[in-house]
C-alpha positions in Angstrom: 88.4 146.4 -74.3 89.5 144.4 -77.5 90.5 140.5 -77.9 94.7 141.8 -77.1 96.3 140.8 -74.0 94.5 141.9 -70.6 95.4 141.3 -66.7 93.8 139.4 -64.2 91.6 142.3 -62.8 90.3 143.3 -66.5 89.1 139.7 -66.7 87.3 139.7 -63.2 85.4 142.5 -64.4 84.9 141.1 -67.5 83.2 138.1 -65.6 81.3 140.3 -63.4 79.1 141.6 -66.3 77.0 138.3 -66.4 74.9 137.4 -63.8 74.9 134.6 -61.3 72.9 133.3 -58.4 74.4 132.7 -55.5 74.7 129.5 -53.8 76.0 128.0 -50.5 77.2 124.3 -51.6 77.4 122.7 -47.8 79.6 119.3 -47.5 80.8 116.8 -44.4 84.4 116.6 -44.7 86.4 113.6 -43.6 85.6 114.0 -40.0 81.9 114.2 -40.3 82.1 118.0 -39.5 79.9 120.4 -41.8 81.5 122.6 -44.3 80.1 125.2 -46.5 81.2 128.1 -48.8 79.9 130.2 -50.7 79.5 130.0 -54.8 78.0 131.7 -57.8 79.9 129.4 -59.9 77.3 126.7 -60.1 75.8 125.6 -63.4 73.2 123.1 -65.1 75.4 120.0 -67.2 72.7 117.5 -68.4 69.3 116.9 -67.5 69.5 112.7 -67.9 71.3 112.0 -65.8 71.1 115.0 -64.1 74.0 116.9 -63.6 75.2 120.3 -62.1 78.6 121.6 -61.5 80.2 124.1 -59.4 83.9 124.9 -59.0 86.2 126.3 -56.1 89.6 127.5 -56.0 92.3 125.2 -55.0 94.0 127.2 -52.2 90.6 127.2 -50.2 90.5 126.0 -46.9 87.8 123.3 -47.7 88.7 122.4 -51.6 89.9 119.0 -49.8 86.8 118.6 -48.0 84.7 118.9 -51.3 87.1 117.8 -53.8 86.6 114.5 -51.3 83.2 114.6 -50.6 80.8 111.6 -51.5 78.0 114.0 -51.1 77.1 117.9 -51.1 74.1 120.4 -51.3 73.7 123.5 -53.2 71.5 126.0 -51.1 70.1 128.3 -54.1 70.1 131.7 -51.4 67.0 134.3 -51.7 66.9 137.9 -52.2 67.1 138.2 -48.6 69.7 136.1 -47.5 72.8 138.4 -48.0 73.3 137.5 -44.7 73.8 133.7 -44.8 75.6 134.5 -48.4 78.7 136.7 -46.5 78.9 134.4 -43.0 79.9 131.2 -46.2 82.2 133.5 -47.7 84.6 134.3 -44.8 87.8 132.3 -43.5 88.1 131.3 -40.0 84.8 131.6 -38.3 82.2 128.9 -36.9 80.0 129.3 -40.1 77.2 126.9 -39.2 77.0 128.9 -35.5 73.6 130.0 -34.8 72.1 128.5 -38.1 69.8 125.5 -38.1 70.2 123.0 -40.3 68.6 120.2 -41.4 70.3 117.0 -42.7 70.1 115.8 -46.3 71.5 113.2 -48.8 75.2 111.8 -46.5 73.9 113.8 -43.4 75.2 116.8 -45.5 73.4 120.0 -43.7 70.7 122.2 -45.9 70.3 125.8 -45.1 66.9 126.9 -43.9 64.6 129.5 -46.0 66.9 128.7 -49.4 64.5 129.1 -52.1 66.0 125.5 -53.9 68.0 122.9 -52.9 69.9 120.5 -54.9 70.8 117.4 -53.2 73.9 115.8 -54.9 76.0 112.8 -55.3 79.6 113.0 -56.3 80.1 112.4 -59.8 83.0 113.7 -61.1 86.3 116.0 -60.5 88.2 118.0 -63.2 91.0 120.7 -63.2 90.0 123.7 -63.6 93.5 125.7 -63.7 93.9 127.5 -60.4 89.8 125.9 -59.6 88.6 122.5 -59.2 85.6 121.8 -61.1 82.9 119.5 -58.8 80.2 118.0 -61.0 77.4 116.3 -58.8 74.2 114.5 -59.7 71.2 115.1 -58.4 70.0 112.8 -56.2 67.2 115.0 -54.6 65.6 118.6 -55.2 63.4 120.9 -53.2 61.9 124.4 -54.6 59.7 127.3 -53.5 58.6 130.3 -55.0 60.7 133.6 -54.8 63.6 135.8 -55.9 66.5 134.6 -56.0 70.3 136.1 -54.6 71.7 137.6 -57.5 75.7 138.3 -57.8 76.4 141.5 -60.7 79.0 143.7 -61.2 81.0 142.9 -57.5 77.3 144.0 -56.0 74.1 141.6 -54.8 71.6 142.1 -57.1 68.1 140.7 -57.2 66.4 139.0 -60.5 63.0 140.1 -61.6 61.4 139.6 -64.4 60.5 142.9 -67.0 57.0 143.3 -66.7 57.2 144.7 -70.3 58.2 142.1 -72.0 55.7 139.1 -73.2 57.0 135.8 -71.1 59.3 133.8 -73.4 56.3 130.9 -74.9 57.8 127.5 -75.3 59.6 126.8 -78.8 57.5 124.9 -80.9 60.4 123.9 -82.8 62.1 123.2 -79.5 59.0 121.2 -78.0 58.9 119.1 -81.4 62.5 118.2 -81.4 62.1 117.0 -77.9 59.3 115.0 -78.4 60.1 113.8 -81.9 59.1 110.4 -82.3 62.6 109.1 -84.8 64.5 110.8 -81.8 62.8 108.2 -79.2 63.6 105.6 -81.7 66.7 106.0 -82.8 67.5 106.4 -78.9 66.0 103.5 -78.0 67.8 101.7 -81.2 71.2 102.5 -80.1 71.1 102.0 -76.3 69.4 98.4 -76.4 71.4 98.1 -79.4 74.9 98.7 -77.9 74.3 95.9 -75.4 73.0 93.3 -78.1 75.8 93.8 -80.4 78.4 93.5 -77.8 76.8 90.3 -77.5 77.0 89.8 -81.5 80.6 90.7 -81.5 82.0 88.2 -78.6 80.2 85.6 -80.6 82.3 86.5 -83.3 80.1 87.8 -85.7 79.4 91.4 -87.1 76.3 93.4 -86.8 75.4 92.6 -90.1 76.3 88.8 -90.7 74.2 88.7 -87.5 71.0 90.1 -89.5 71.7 87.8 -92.4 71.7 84.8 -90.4 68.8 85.8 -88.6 66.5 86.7 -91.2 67.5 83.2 -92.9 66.6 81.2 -89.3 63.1 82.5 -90.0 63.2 82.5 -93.6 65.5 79.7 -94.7 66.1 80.7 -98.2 66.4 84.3 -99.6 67.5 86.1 -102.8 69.4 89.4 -102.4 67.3 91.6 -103.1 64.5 90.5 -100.3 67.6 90.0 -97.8 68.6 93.8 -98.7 65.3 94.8 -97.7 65.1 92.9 -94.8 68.4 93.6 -93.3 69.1 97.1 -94.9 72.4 96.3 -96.5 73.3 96.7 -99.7 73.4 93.6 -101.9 77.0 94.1 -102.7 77.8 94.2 -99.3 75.1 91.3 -98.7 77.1 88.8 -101.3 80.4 89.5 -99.8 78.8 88.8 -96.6 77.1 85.8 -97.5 80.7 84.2 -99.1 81.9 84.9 -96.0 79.5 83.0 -94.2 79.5 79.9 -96.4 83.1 79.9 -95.9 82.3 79.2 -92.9 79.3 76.8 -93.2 76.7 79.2 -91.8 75.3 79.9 -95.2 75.0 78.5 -99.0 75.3 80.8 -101.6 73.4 80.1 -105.1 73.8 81.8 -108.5 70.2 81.2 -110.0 68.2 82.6 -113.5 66.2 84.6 -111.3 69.2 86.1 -109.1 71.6 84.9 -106.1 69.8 83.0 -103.6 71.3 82.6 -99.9 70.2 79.4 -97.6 71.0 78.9 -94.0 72.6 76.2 -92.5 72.4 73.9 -89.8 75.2 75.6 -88.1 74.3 79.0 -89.0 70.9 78.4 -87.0 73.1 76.7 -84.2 74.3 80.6 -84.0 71.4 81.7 -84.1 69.7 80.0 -81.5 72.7 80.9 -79.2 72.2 84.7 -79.4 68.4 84.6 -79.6 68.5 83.6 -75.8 70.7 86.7 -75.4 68.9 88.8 -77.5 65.8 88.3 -75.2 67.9 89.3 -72.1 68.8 92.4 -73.5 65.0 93.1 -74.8 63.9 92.2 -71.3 66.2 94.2 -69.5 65.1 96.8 -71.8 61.2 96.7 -71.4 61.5 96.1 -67.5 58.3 97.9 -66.4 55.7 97.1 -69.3 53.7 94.4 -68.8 53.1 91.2 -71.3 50.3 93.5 -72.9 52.0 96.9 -72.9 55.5 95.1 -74.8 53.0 93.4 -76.9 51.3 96.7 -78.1 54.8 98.6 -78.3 55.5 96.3 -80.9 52.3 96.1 -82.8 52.8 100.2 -83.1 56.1 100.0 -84.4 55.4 97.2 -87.1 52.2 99.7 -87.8 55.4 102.6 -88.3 57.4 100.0 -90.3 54.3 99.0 -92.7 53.6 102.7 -92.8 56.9 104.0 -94.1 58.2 100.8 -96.3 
């Protein structure tokens, strides 16, 4: 088969060559009744927040009963539940007769003897052409030990592992990205940032006028070249900026022997003052479970990284 036109049934075998588990994603629908089908479209997202998606077809008889759902559960079936797998997948009959359930997240009903379940909150909808793609987050998990139901080539399958190949070892280059230490703080930098500099911008100021002014509230009187440093702007940028300011009376701008020197004014600190009471709102919010000591040491460490790299 080649990359030139193909029909529907050439792609559904297509499809069929990769593996899926199989699932049973179980909802309430709008009477409080239990619904379930069955899926092997179901799929990881992102693990913060964590998300998982599954899709069903729109013609189904309960796509409005999940498309509507505040809450589901995906049953992850076993090898040896082929059973439970075909009673979900037909039309028309009392699927949840003679199975007990058990209720989870909404009084949505989990399967018994599923080897994982994934209890989820409705997150999102999209159209998936003739399938509706549900994404959920997880809200609650359980897990045990054993094979899962494996979907291959129109036939259940089961997945093993080769016993002759060595068991895949952990990237190192994978374990260091994920616990590389610029990657917590240039997280960290952004999302307290984003809320600060909201902040900064219905003040009317930019990020940067906000960094001058604040480094001359503690220092008073600078020359370029040590506001540069401090505020990591250029000093091209830095004069403009400062012009600007003193246009405004937040600044005074002074062309010495020795260099330009920038001074702050009384109403430049009145600005100051104003978003330093929101600035420790937004650091609060941010180090909400650390104690006094634990903030305290966080930042001694990072003025140790700062010293360390200047």
């Amino acid at each position: 088969m080649t990359t030139e036109a193909f029909n529907a049934r050439e792609f559904r075998d297509a499809l069929s060559s990769f593996a899926t588990g199989v699932t049973v994603v179980t909802c309430l629908d709008a009477n409080g009744e239990p619904v379930g089908a069955t899926a092997s479209s179901f799929n990881s997202v992102s693990m913060d927040p964590p998300l998982i998606l599954w899709s069903i077809t729109k013609t189904a008889y309960s796509a409005d009963a999940f498309i509507n759902a505040k809450h589901f559960v995906v049953n992850v079936l076993g090898a040896d539940q082929t059973d439970i797998s075909n009673k979900f997948a037909r039309s028309g009959t009392d699927k949840f007769a003679d199975v007990s359930v058990e209720k989870g997240i909404g009084d949505v009903p989990m399967l018994p003897g599923t080897i994982t379940s994934f209890e989820c909150e409705a997150w999102a909808t999209y159209d998936g052409g003739d399938h509706e793609i549900i994404v959920g987050q997880v809200k609650a998990m359980r897990s045990t030990a054993g094979s899962g139901l494996v979907f291959y080539r129109g036939a259940y399958a089961t997945a093993e592992a080769i016993p002759t190949l060595a068991p895949v070892e952990t990237n190192d280059v994978s374990h260091f990205i994920d616990n590389y230490l610029l990657y917590y703080l240039t997280r960290a930098t952004h999302q307290m940032g984003d809320e600060f500099h909201q902040m900064v911008a219905d003040d009317g100021l930019t990020t940067k006028e906000w960094r001058v002014l604040a480094c001359l509230y503690n220092e008073n009187s600078m020359t370029l070249a040590e506001l540069a440093k401090r505020t990591m702007v250029d000093q091209t940028t830095l004069l403009e900026l400062s012009l600007d300011l003193q246009k405004h009376d937040m600044a005074r701008v002074q062309q010495l022997d020795a260099g330009t020197k920038v001074t702050g004014t009384a109403a430049g600190q009145q600005r100051v003052v104003h978003l330093i009471a929101d600035g420790e709102k937004a650091e609060q919010s941010a180090l909400e479970g650390l104690d006094a000591d634990a903030a305290e040491t966080l930042k001694v460490m990072l003025q140790r990284i700062i010293a360390n790299t200047d």
